[in-house]
C-alpha positions, 0 to 999 in steps of 0.5 A: 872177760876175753877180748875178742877181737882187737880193731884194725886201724884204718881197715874202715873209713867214712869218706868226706863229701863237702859238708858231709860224708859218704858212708857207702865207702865203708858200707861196701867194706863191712858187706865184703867182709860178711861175705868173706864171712869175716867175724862180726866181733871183728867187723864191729870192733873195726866199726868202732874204731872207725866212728872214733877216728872220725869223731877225731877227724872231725874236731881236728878240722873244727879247731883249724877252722876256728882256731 
């Protein structure tokens, strides 16, 4: 199976707001890149990557919290 598109780190972020986040940072980054016709493999693979980085981000801050 080809790899189609390998994700950029960081090309999309979820924004943190108080308890929660703002996802229309990165809404706003995935429509510009459709309408740059961008490819979707690549729009998707970014996606990902960035609900992984998140995902991180997250846990980082639990454990700081609570130790």
């Amino acid at each position: 199976m080809a790899r189609e598109a390998a994700p950029q780190p960081g090309r999309y972020r979820f924004e943190r707001t108080g308890d929660g986040f703002d996802p229309a940072p990165l809404l706003a980054a995935i429509v510009d890149d459709l309408r740059a016709s961008r490819s979707t493999a690549q729009i998707a693979a970014d996606f990902h990557l960035a609900l992984a980085e998140q995902a991180v981000r997250s846990a980082q801050a639990c454990r700081v919290s609570t130790g």
